[in-house]
N, C-alpha and C positions, 0 to 999 in steps of 0.2 A: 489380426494384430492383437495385441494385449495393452490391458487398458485397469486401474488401478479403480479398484470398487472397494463402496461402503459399504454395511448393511443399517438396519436402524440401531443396531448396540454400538455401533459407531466399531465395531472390528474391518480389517481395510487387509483387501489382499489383492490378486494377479490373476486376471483370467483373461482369456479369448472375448474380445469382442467386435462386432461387424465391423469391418474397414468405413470409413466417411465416405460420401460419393456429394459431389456439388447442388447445394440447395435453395439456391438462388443467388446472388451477389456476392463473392466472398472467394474464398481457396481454400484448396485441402493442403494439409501441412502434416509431413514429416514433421516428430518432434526429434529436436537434437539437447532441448535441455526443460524444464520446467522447475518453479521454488515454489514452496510450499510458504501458506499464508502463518503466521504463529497466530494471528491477532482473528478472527473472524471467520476463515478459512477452519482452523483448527479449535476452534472454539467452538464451531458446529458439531465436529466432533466428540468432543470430550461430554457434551451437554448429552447429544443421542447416548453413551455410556452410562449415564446415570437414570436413562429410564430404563425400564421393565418392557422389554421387546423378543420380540419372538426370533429374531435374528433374520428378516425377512430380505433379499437383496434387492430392490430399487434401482440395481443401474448402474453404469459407470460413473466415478465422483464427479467427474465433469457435467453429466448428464441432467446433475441438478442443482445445477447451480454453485456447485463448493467449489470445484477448483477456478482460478481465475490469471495463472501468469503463465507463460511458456515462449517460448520460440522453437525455429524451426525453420524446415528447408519446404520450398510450393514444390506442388507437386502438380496443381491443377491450377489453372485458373479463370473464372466463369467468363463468359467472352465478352462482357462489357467493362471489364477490368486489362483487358490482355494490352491496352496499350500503357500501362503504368506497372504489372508486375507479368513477370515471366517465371516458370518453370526451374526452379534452380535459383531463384532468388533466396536471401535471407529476410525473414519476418519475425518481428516480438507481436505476441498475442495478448489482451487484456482484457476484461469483463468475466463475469460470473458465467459459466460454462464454454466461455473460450477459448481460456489458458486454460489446457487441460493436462490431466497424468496418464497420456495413453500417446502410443508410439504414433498417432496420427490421430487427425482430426480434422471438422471444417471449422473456419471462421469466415462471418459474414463480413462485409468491408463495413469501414469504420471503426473494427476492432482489431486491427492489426496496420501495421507498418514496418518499411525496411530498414533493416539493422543496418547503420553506417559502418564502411571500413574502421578495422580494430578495434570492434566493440566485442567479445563474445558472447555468444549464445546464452551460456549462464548468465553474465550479467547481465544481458538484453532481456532474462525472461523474468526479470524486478517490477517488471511493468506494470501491474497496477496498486502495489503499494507508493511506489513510485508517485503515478498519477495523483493516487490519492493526497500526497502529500506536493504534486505541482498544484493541483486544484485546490488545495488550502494557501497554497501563496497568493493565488490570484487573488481571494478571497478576503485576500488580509491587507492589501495593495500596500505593501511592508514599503519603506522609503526608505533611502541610502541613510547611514547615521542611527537607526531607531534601532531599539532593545529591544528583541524578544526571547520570552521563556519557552521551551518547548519541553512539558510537561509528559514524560511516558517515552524512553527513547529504543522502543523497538523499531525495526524496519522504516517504518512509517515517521517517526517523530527521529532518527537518523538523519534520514533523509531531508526531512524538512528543516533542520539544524542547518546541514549543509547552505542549503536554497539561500534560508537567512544570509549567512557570511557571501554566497554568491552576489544578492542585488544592495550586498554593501551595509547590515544591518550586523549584527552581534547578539548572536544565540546564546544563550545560558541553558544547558539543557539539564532536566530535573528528573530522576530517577532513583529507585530505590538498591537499584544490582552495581556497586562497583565497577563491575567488569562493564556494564554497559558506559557509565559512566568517562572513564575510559577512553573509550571507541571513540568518544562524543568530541575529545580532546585531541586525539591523535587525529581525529577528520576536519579541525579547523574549527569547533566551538569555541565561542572567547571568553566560558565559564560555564561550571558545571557544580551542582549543586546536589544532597541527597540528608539523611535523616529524619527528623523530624520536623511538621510542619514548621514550628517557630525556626527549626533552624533553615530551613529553606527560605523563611521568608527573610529572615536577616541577612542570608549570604546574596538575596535578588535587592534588598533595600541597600546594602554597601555598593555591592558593584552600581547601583543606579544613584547612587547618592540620594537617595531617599526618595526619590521620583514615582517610582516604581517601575515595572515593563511597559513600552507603549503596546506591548501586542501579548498576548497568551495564547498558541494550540495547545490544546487539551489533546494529548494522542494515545491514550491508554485506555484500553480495551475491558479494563476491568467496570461491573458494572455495580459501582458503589456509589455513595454519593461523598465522598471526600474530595475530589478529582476537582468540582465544580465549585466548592468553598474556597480550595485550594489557592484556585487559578484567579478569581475574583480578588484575595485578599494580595496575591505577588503583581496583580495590571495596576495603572496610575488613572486618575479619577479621566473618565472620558476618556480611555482607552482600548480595545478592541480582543475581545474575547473571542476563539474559535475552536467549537467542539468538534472532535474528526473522530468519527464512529460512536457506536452506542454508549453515551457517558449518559448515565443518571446527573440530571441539571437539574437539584436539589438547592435551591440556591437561600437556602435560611437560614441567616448568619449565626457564623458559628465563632464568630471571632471580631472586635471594632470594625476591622477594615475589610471586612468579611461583605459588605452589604451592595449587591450592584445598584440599589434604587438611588442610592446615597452616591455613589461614585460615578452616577451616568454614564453606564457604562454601552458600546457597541455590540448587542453578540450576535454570531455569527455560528449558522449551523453547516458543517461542510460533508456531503454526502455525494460520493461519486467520483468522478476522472474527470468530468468539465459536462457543457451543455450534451446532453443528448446520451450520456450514458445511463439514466433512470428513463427512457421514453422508448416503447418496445419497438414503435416504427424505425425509430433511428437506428435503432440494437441489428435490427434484421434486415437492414441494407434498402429500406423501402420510402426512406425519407431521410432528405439534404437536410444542412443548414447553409443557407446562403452565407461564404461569407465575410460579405461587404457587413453585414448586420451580425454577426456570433463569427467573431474571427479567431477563437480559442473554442472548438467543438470539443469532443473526446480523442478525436483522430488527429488536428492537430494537434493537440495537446501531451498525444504519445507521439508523435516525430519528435515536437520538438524538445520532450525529453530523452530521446535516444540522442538525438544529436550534443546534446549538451553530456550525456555519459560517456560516448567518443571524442570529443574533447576533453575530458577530464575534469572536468566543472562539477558535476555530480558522480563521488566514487561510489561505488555498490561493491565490487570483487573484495575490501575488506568486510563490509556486513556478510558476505556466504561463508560463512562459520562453520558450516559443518555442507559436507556432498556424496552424497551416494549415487552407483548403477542404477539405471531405473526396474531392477530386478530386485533391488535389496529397498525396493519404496513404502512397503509396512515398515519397516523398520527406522525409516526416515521418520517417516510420519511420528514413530513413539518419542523420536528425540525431540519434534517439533512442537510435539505434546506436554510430555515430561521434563526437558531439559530448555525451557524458555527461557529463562535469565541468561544461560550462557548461549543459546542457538539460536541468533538473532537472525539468519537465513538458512535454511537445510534446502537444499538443491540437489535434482535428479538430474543426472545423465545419460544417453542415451545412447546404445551403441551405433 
């Protein structure tokens, strides 16, 4: 099979690599589509580029850790599993080495679940930007009526715009691209916001009549410390702050209403897909969550965000912005790299 590798200069191409074979708890999977991460995923990327490397090859991208979304058709399935998937089922994959860029792979149970009737492949294989941005809702336990900002609107902060307007709150989503902008408005945000810090924060003080947001995700991947001033000065005093991936949380005011000590504020750090996605037993199929006690794991957490993609509750098919064969996947990758502002999803298919 072939299977899409890095090296450390962070150059990416197509070679032959061993077929999967079952490695405890889990299925081997046909891939029929996999997306490429912009935010973290491809950020690994770009950073290996700028150092001084020998060009040494490491592996399939999957194999450490980068690639993380996919679906796909079982092909196998480990025999304490056989009575919940079969042979020809559909599955979306999520975690760091599970959604992979190779025409096959295994995944352990707990990182994959079945694609509901009329959901596709590509969209199914959203799956752990996705998460990442169910597992910020949880986190934010947002209430029907309240105002949040969702600050950075690639994939992740998209997504999480959406969720708002779902459990009946009102997204103002904040970004610097236009074009993203945009997206944010045509997918049901009930305001969108871009320029300059003061003007951002004048256009979140109107729409709030001065209140401010009861909630802030922080979803930009850039690692500055503006992000975190930002968000502090657009939330309402004792309001709920949430940082989703590596934000520099510099929080020394830069502005009056800049101050969280002063505004008592909530924060909230959001790392992961739900419980058990950061804990290696759970990753490798070797530990439960009971759950009467952790009733939102990582596994329900990816059902029941498929399920809500096949209803139509959460769109992804407008975020896949750009698609390629899984033959022309360096090439994805450059767009995924270079062309960020406007390829909010670049998506492989498979023959």
């Amino acid at each position: 099979m072939r299977a899409l590798y890095s090296n450390n200069r962070g150059e990416m191409y197509i070679k032959e690599a061993p077929e999967p074979t079952l490695q405890g708890s889990g299925v081997v999977i046909r891939t029929l589509a996999s997306v490429f991460g912009a935010g973290s995923e491809m950020a690994g990327v770009g950073r290996r580029r700028q150092a001084l490397a020998d060009g040494k090859d490491p592996g399939p991208f999957s194999e450490k850790a980068h690639s993380y979304q996919s679906a796909g058709e079982v092909l196998q399935v480990s025999e304490d599993l056989q009575d919940r998937f079969q042979p020809g089922d559909l599955v979306a994959a999520a975690g760091g080495g599970f959604g992979f860029h190779a025409e096959q792979g295994f995944v352990h149970k707990h990182s994959f679940a079945k694609i509901p009737p009329g959901l596709s492949p590509l969209e199914a294989a959203t799956t752990n930007v996705g998460l990442t941005a169910f597992h910020a809702m949880r986190r934010a336990v947002l209430q029907p009526g309240e105002t949040a900002v969702v600050l950075g609107l690639g994939m992740v902060g998209q997504i999480t715009a959406q969720l708002v307007g779902m459990v009946g709150g009102q997204a103002i989503g904040v970004d610097l691209h236009e074009f993203r902008l945009q997206k944010a408005r045509e997918l049901g945000a009930a305001a969108t916001a871009g320029g300059t810090d003061d003007e951002i924060a004048a256009a979140v003080d109107e729409y709030t009549e001065g209140r401010g947001a009861d909630a802030v995700f922080v979803a930009t991947s850039a690692r500055v410390r503006g992000p975190a001033s930002l968000a502090v000065r657009l939330v309402r005093e004792s309001g709920r702050l949430l940082f989703i991936g590596r934000v520099i949380w510099d929080f020394t005011p830069t502005h009056p209403d800049a101050d969280p000590h002063t505004k008592e504020l909530n924060i909230h750090w959001v790392n992961g897909r739900g419980p058990g996605s950061r804990e290696r037993d759970y990753l490798r199929g070797e530990a439960d969550y009971p759950e009467r006690f952790v009733p939102w794991d990582q596994e329900r957490n990816l059902q029941a965000l498929l399920d809500l993609q096949a209803a139509g509750k959460v769109r992804v098919g407008p975020l896949l912005t750009h698609r390629f064969p899984f033959h022309q996947a360096p090439e994805a990758a450059e767009v995924a790299i270079n062309l960020s502002a406007e390829a909010l999803g670049v998506g492989l298919e498979y023959a």
